[in-house]
N, C-alpha and C positions, 0 to 999 in steps of 0.2 A: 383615504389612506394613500401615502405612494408607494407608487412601485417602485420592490428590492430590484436589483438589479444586479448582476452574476459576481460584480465588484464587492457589489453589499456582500452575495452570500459565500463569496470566497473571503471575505476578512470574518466573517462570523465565524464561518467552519474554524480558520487555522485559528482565530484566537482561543479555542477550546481543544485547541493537541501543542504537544510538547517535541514539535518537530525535530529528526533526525537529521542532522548534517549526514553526508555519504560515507567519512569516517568513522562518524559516531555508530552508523546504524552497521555500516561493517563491523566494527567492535563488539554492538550489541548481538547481532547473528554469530558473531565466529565462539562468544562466550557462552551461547545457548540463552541469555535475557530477552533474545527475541524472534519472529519471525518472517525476514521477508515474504510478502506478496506482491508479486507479480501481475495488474493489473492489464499491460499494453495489450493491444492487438495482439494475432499471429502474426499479420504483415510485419509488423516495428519489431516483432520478435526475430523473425528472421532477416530482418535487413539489419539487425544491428547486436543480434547478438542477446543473449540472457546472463540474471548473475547465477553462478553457481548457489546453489541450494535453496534458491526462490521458489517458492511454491507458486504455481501460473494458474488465473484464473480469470478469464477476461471479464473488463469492468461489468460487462451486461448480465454476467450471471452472479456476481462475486457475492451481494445479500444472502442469494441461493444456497451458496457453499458454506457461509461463516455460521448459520443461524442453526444452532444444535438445533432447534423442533423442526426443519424446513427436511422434508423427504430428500433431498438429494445436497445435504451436506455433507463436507470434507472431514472428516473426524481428524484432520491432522493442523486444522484450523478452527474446529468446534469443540474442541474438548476441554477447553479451559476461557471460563470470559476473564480471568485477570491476568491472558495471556498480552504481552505487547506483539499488536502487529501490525509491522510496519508496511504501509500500500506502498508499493511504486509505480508509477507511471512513468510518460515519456519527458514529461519537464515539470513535474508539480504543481499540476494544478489539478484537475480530476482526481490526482490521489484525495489533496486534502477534503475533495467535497467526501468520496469515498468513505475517509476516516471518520469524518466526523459521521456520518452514517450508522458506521460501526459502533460507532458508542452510543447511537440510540438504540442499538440492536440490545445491546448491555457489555462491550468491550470496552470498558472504562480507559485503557489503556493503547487503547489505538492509535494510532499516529502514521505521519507519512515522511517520507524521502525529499528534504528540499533539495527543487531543482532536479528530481527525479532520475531516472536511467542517465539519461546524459547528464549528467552530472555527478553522478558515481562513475561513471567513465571519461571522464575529464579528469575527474582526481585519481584516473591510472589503476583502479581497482580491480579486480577480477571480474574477466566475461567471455565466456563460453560459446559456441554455437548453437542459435536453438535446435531441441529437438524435435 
């Protein structure tokens, strides 16, 4: 059999999400349809700023926090799997592996941030200091 290869399994993941343009997913948060998640670093968090109302949870624990039956989930990200929620990362790429994750979890409606942080701050959008 050959080997996937990271190309392979980033066009697999995004062709199974309905990805967010930066406008789009700003719309969708500021209407309450959805929730950003804040996948980056601390580091990238604080050299570049957060969006306002992102819930932050670094990529390495984010499984941890989404999965209602996991001892140490977020109830403000696990309380509905037909919630949309949208991962961001630093340029879109780890989000969409992320999302598509999420919907093995049972988030059917997961999706990510193309083009990620930087690129909601390219299109001039709000961002904050991290805390």
């Amino acid at each position: 059999m050959p080997r996937t290869t990271i190309d392979d399994l980033l066009a697999t993941a995004r062709a199974r999400l309905a990805r967010l343009s930066p406008p789009d997913a700003a719309r969708a948060a500021a209407n309450g349809d959805a929730l950003l998640v804040d996948v980056r670093s601390e580091t990238q968090r604080r050299a570049d700023g957060a969006i306002p109302g992102a819930v932050w949870h670094p990529r390495n624990v984010l499984e941890w926090r989404v999965d209602p039956s996991a001892s140490h989930h977020d109830p403000r990200l696990s309380s509905d799997l037909d919630a949309t929620l949208v991962i961001v990362c630093d340029e879109g790429y780890q989000s969409s592996l992320a999302a598509a994750t999420l919907q093995d979890l049972g988030f059917a409606h997961a999706t990510d941030l193309v083009g990620g942080f930087q690129a909601w701050r390219a299109a001039g959008l709000p961002v904050e200091p991290a805390s």
